[in-house]
N, CA, C and O atoms as a CHARMM CRD file, in Angstrom:
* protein
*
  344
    1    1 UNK  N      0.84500  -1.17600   0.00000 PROA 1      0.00000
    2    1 UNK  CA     0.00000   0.00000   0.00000 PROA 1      0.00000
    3    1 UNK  C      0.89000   1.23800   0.00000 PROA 1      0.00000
    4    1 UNK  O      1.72600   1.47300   0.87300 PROA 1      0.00000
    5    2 UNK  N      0.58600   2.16200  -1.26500 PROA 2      0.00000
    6    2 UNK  CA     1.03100   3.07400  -1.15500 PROA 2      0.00000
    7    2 UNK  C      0.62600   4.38900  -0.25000 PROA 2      0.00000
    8    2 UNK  O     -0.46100   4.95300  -0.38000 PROA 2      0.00000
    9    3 UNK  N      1.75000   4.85100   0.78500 PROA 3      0.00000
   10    3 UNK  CA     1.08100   6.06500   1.89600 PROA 3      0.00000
   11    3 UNK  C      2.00300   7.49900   1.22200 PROA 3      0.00000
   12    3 UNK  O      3.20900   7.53500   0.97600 PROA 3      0.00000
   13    4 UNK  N      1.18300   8.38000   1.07700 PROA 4      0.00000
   14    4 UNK  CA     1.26700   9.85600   0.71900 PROA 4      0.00000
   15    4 UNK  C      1.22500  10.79800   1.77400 PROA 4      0.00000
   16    4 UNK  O      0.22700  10.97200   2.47400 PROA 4      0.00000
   17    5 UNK  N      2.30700  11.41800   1.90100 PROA 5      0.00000
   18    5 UNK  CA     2.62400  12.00900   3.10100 PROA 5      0.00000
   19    5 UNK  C      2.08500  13.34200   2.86100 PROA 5      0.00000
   20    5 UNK  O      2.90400  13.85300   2.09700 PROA 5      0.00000
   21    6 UNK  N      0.90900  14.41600   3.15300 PROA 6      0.00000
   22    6 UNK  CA     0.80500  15.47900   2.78100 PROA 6      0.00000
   23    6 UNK  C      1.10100  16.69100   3.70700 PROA 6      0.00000
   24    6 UNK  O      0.54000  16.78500   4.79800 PROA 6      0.00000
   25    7 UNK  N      2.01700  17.64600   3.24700 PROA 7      0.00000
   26    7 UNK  CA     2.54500  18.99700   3.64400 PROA 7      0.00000
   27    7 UNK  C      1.92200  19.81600   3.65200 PROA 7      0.00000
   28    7 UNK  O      2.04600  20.55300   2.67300 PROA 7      0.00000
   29    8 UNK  N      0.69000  20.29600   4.90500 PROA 8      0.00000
   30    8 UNK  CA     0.68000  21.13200   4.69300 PROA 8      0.00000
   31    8 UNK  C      1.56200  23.22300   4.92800 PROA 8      0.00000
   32    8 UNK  O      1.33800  24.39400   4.62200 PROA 8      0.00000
   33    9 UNK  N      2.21700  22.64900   5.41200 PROA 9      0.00000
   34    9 UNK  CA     3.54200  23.51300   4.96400 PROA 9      0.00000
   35    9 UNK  C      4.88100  23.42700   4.77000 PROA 9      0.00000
   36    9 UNK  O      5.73200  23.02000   5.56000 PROA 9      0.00000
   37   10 UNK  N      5.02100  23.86500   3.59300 PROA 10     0.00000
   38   10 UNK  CA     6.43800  23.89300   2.31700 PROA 10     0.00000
   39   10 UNK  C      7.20200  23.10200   3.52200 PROA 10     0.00000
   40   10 UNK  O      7.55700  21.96200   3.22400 PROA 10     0.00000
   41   11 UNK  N      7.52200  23.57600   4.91900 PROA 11     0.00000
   42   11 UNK  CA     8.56000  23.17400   5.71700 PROA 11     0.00000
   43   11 UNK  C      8.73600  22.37400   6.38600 PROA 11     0.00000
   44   11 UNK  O      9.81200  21.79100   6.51500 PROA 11     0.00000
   45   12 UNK  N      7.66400  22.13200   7.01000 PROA 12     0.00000
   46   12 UNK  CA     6.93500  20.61300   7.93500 PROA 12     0.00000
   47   12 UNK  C      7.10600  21.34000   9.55200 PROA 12     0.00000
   48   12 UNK  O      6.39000  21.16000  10.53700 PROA 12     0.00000
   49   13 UNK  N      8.35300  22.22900   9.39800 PROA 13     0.00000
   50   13 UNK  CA     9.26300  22.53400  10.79100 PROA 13     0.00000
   51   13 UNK  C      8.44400  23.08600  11.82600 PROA 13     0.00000
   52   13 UNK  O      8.58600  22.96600  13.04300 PROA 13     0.00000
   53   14 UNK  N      6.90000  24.17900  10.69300 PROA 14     0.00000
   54   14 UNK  CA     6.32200  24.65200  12.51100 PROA 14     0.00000
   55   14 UNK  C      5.61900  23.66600  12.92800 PROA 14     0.00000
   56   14 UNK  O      5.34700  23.88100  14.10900 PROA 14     0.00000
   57   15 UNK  N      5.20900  22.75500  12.59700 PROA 15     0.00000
   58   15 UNK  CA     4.54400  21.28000  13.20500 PROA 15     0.00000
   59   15 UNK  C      5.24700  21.07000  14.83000 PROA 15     0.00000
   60   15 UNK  O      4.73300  20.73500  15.89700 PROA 15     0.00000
   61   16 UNK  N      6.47400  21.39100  14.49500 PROA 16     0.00000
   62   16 UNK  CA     6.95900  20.69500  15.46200 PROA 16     0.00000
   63   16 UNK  C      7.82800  21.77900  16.40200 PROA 16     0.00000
   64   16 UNK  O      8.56100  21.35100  17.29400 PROA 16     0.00000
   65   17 UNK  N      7.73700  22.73800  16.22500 PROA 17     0.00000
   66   17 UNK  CA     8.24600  24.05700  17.25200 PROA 17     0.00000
   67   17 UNK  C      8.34200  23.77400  18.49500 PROA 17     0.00000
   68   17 UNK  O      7.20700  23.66100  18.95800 PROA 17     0.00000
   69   18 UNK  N      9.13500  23.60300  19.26500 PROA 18     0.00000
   70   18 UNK  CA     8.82800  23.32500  20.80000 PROA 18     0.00000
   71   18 UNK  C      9.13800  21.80200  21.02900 PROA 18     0.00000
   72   18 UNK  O      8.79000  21.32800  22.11000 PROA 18     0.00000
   73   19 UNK  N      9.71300  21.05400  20.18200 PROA 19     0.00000
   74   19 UNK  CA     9.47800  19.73500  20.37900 PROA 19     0.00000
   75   19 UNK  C     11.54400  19.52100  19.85500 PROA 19     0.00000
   76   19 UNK  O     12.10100  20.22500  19.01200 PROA 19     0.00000
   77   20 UNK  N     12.10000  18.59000  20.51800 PROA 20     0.00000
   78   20 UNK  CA    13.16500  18.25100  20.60900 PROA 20     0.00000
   79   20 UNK  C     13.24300  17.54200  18.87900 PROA 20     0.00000
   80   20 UNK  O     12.29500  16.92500  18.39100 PROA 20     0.00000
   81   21 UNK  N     14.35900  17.75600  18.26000 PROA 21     0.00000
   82   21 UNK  CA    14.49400  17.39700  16.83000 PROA 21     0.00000
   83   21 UNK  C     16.06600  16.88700  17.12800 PROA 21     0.00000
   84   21 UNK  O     16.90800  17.20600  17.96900 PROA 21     0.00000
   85   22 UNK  N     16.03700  16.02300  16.11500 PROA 22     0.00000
   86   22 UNK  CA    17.17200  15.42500  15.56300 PROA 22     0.00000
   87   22 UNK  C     17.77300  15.92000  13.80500 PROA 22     0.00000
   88   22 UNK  O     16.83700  15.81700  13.01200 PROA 22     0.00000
   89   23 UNK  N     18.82800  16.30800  13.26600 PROA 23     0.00000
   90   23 UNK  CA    18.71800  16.90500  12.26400 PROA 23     0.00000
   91   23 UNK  C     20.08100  16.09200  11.79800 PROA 23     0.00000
   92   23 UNK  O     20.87500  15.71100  12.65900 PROA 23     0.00000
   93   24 UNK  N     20.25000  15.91300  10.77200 PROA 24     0.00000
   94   24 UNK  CA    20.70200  15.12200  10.01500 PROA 24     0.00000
   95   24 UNK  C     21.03800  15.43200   8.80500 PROA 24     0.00000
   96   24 UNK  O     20.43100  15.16400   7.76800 PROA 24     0.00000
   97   25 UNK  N     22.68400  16.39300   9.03800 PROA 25     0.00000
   98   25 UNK  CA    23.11000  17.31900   7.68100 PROA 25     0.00000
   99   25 UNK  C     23.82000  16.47200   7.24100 PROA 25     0.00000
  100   25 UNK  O     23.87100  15.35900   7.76400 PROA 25     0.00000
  101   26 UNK  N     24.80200  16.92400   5.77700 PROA 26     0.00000
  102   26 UNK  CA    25.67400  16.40400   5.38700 PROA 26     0.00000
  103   26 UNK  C     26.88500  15.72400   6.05900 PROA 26     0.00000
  104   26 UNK  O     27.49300  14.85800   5.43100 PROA 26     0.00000
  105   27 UNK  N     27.21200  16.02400   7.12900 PROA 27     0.00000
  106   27 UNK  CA    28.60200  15.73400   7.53600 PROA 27     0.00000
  107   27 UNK  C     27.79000  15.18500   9.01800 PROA 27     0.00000
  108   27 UNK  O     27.94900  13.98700   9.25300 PROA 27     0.00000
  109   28 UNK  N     26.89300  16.01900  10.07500 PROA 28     0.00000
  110   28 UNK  CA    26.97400  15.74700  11.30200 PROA 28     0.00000
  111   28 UNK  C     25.80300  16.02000  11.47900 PROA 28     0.00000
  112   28 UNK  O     24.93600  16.53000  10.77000 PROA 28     0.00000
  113   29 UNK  N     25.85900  15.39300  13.14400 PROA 29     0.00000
  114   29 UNK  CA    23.80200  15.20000  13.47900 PROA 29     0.00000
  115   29 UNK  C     23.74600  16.27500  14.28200 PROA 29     0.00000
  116   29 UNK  O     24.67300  16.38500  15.08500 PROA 29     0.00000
  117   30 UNK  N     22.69300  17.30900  14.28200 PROA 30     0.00000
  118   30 UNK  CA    22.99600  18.03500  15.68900 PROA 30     0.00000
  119   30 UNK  C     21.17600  18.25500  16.06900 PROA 30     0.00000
  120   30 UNK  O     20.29300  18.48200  15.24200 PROA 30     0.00000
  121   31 UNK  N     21.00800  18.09000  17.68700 PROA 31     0.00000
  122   31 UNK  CA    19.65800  17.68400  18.32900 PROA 31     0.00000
  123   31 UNK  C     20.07500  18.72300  19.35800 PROA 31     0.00000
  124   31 UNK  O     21.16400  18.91500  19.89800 PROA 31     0.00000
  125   32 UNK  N     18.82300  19.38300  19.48600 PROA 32     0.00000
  126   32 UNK  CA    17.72300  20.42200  20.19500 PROA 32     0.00000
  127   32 UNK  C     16.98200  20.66000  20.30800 PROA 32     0.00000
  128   32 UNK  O     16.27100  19.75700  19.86700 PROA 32     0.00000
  129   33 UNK  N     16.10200  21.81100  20.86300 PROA 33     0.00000
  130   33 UNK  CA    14.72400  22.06100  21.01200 PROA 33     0.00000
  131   33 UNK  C     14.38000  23.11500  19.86900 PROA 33     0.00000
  132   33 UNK  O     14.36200  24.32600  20.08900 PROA 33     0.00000
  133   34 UNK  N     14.12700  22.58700  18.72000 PROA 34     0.00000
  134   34 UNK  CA    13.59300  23.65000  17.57900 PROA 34     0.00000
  135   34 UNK  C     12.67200  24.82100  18.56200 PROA 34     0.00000
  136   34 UNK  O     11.91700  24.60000  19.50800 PROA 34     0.00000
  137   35 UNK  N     13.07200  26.11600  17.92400 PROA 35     0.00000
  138   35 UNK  CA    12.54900  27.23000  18.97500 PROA 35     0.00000
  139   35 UNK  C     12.54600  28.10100  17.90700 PROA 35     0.00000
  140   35 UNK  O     12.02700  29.21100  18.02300 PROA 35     0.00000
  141   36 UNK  N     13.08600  27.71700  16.83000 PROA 36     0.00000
  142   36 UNK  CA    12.63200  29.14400  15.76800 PROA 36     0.00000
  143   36 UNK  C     13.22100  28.92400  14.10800 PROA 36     0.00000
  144   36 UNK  O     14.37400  28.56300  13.86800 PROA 36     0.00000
  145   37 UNK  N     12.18900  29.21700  13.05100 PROA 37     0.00000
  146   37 UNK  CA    12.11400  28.34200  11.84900 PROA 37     0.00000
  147   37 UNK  C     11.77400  29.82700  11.02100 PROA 37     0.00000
  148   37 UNK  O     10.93600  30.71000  11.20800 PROA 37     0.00000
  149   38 UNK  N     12.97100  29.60600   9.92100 PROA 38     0.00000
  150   38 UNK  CA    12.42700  30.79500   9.20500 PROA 38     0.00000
  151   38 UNK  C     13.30000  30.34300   7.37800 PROA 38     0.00000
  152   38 UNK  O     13.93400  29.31600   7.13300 PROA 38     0.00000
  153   39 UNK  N     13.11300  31.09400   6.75500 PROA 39     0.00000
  154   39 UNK  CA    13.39000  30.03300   5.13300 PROA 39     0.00000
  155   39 UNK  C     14.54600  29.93100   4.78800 PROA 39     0.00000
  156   39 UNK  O     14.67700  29.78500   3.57300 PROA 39     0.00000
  157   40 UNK  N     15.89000  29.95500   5.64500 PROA 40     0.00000
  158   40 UNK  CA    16.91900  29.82700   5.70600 PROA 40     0.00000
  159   40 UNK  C     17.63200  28.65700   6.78200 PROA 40     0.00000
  160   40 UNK  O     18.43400  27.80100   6.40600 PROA 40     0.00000
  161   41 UNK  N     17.30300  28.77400   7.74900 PROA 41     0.00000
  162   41 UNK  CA    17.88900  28.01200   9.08700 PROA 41     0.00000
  163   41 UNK  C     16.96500  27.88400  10.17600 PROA 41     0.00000
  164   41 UNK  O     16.18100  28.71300  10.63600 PROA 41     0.00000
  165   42 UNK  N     17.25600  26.39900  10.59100 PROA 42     0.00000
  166   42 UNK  CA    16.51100  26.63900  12.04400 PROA 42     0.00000
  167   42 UNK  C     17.15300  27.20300  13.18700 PROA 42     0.00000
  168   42 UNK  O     18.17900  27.87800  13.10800 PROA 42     0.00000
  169   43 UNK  N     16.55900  26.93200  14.24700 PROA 43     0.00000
  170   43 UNK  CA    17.19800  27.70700  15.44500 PROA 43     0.00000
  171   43 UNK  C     17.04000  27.04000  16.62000 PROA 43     0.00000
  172   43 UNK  O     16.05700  27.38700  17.27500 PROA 43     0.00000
  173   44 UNK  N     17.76100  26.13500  17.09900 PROA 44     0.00000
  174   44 UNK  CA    17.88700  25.33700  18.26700 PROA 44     0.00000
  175   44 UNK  C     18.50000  25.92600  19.42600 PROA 44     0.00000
  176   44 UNK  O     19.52900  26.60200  19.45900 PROA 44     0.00000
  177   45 UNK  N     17.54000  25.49500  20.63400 PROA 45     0.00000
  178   45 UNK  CA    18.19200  25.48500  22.21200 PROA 45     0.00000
  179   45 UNK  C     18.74300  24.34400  22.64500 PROA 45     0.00000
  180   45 UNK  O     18.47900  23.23200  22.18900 PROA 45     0.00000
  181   46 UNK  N     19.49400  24.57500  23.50300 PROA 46     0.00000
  182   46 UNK  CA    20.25600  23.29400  24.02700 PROA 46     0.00000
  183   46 UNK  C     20.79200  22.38100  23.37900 PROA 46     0.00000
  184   46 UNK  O     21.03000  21.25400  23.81300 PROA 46     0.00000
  185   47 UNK  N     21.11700  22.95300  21.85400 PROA 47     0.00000
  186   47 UNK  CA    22.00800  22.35300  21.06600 PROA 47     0.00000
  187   47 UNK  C     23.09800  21.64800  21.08200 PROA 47     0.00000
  188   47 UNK  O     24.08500  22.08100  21.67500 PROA 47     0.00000
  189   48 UNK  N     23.11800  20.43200  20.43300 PROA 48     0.00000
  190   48 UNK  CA    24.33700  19.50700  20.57100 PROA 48     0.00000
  191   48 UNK  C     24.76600  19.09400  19.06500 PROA 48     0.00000
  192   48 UNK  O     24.03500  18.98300  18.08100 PROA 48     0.00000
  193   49 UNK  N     26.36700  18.87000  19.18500 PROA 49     0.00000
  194   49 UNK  CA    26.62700  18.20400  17.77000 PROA 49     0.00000
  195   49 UNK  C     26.90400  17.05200  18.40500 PROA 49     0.00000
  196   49 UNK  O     27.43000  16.93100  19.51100 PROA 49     0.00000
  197   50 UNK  N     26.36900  15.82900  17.34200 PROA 50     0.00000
  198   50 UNK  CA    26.90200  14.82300  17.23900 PROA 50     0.00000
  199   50 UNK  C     27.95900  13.95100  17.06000 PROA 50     0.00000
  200   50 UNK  O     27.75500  13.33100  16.01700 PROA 50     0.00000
  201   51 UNK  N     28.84100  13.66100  17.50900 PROA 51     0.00000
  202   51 UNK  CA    30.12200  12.88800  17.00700 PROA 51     0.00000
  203   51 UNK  C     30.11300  11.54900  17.09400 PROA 51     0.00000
  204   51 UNK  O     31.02200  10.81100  16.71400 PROA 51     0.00000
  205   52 UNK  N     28.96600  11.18200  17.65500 PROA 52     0.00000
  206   52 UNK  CA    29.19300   9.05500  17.39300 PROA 52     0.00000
  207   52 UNK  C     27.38100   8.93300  18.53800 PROA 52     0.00000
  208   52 UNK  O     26.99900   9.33400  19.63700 PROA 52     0.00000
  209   53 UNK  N     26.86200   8.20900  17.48400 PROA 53     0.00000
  210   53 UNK  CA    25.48700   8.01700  17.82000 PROA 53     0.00000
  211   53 UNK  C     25.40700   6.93300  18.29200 PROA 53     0.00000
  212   53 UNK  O     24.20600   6.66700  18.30800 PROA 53     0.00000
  213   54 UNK  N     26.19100   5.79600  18.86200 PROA 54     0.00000
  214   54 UNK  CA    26.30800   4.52700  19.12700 PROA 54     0.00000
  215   54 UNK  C     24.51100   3.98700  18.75400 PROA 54     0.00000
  216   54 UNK  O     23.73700   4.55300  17.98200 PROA 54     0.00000
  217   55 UNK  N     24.23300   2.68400  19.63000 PROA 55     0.00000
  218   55 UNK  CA    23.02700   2.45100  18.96300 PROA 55     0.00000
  219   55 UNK  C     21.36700   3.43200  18.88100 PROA 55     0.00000
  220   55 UNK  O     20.67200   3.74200  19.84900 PROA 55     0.00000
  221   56 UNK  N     21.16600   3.66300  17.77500 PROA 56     0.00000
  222   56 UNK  CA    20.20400   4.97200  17.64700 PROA 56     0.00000
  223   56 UNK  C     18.47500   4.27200  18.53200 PROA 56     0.00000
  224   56 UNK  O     17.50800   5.02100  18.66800 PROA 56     0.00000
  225   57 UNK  N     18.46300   3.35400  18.82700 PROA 57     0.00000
  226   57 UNK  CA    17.20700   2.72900  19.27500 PROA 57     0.00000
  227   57 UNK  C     17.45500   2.47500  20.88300 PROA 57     0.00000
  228   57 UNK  O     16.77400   1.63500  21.47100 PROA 57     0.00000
  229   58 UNK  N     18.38000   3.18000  21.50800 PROA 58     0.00000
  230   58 UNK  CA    19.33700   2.74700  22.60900 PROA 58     0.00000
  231   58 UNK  C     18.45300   4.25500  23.80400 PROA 58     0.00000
  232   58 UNK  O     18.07600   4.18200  24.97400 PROA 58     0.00000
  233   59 UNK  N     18.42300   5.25800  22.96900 PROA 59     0.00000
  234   59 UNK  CA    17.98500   6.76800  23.33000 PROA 59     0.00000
  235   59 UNK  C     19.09400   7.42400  24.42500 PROA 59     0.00000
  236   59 UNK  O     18.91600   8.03100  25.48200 PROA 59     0.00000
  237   60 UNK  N     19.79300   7.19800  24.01000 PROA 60     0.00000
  238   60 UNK  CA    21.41700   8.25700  24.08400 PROA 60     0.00000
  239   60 UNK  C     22.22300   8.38700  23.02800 PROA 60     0.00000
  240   60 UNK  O     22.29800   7.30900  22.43700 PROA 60     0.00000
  241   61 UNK  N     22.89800   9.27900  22.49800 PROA 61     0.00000
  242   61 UNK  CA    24.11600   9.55700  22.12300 PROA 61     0.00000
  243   61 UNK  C     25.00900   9.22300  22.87200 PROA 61     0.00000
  244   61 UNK  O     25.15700   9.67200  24.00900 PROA 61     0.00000
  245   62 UNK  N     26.01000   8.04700  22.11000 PROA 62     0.00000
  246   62 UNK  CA    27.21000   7.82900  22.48600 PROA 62     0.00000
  247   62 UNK  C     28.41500   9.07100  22.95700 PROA 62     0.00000
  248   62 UNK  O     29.25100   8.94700  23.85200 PROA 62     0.00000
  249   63 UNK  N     28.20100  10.30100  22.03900 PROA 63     0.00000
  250   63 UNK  CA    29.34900  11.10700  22.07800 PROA 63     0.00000
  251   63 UNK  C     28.22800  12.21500  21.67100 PROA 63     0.00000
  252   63 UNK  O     27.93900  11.94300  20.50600 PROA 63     0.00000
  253   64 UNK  N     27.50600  13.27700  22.07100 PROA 64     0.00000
  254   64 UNK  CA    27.14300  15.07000  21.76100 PROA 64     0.00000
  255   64 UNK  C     27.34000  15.96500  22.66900 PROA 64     0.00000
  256   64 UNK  O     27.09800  16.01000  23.87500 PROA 64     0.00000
  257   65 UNK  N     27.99200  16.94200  21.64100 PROA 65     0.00000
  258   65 UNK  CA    28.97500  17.47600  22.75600 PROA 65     0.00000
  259   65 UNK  C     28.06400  19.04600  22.38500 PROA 65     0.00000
  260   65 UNK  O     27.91000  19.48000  21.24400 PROA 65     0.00000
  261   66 UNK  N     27.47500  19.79500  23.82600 PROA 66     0.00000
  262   66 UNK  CA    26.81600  20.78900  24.28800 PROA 66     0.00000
  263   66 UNK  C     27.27400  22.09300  22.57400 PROA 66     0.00000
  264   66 UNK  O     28.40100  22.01000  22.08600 PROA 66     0.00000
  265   67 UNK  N     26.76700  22.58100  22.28200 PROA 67     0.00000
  266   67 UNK  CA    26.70900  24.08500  21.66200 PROA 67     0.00000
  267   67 UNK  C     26.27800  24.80100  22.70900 PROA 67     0.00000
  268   67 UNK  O     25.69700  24.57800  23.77100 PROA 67     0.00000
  269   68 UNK  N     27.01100  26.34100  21.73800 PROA 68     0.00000
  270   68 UNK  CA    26.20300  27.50800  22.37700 PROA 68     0.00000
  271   68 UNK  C     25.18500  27.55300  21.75100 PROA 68     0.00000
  272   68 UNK  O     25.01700  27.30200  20.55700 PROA 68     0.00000
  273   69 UNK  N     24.16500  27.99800  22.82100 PROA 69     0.00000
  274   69 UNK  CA    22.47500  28.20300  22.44800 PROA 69     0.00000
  275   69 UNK  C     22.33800  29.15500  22.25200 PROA 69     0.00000
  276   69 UNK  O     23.12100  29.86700  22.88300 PROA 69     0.00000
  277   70 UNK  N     21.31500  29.95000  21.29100 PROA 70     0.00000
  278   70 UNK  CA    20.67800  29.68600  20.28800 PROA 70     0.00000
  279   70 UNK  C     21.83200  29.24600  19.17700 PROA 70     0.00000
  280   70 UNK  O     22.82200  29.92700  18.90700 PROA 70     0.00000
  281   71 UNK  N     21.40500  27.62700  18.43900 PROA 71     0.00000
  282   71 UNK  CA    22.24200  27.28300  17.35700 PROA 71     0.00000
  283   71 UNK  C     21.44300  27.32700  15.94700 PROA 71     0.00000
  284   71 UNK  O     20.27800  26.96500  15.78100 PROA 71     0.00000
  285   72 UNK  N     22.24900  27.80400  15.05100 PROA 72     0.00000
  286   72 UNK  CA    21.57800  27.82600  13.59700 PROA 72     0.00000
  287   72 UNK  C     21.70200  26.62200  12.75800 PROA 72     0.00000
  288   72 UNK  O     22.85400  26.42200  12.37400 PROA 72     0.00000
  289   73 UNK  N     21.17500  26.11100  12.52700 PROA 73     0.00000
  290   73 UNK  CA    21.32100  25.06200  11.04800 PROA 73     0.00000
  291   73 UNK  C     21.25700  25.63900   9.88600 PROA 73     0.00000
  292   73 UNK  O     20.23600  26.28600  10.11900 PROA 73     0.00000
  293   74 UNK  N     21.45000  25.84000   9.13100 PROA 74     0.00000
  294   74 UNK  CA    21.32500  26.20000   7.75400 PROA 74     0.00000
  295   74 UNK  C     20.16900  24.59300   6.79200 PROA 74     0.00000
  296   74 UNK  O     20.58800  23.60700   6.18700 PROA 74     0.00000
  297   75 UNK  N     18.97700  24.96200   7.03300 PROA 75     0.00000
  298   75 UNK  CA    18.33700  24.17800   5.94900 PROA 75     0.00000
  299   75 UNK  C     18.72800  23.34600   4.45600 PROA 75     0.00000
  300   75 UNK  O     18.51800  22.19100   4.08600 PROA 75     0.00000
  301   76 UNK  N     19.30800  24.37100   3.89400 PROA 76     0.00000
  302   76 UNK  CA    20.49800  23.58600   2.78500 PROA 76     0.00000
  303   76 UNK  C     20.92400  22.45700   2.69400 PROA 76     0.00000
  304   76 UNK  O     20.83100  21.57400   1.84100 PROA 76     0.00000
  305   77 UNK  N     21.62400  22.59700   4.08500 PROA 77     0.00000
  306   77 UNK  CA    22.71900  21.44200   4.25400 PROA 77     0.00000
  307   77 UNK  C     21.76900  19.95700   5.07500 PROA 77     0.00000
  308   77 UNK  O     22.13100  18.86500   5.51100 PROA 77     0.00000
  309   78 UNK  N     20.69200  20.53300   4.98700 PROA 78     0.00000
  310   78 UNK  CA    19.99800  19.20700   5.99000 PROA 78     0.00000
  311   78 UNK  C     19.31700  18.31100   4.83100 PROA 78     0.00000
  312   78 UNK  O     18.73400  18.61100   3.78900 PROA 78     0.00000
  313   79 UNK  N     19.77700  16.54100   5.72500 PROA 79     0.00000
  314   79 UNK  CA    19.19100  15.77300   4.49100 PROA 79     0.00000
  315   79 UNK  C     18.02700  14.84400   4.81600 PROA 79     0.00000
  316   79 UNK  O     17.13900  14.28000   4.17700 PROA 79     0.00000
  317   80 UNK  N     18.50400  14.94800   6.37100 PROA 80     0.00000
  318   80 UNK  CA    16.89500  14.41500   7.16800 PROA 80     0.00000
  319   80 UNK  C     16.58100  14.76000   8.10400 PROA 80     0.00000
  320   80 UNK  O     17.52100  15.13600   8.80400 PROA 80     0.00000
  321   81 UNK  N     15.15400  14.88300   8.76000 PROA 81     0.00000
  322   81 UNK  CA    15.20000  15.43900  10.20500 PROA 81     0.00000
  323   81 UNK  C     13.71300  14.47300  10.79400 PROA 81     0.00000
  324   81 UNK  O     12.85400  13.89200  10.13100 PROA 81     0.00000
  325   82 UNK  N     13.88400  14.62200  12.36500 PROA 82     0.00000
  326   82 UNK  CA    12.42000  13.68800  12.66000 PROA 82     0.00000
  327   82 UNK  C     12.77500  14.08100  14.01500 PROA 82     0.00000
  328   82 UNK  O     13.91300  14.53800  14.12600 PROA 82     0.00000
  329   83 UNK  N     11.90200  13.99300  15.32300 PROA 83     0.00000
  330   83 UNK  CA    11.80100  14.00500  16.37700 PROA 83     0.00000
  331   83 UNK  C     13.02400  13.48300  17.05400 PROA 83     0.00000
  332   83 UNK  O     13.33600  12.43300  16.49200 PROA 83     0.00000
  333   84 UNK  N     13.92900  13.79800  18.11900 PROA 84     0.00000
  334   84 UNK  CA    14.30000  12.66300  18.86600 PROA 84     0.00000
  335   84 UNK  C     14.23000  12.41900  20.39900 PROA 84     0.00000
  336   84 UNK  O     13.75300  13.26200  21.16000 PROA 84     0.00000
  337   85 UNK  N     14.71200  11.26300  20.80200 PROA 85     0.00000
  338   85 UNK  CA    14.47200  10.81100  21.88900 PROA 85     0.00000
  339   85 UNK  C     15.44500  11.25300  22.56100 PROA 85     0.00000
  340   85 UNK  O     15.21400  11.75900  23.65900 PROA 85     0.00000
  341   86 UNK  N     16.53900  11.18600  22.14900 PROA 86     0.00000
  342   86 UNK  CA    18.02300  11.16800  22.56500 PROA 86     0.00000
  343   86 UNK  C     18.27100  12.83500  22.91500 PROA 86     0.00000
  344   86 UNK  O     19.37500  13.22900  23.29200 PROA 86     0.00000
């Protein structure tokens, strides 16, 4: 069965404002509290980069190491994103 995911906005991102994200750029993972979305970058609190995710079904990061808060992502560079636990 085919499932159709429908958008209703271009971004998906204010869905989830206020809610802890996992983001998943080219090179590195970095997880926070999405707090602000605009058509360039998001904007995370309590931002962390990722350096080794040991098992992802485990709900820790092996290795994320604290950012300064407020952190920017640049949208561009992101290739997946979804809620996380971790």
């Amino acid at each position: 069965m085919k499932r159709i995911v429908e958008d209703t906005n271009p971004s998906g991102f204010d869905a989830v404002l206020g809610e802890k994200v996992m983001v998943i750029c080219n090179i590195y993972i970095y997880t926070g509290k999405l707090v602000g979305v605009n058509d360039d970058h998001l904007e995370l609190d309590d931002a962390k980069i990722v350096y080794e995710t040991g098992k992802l079904d485990e709900g820790n990061w092996k290795d994320a190491q604290p950012l300064i808060s407020p952190h920017r992502v640049m949208k561009q560079a992101i290739e997946s994103w979804g809620l996380s636990k971790c």
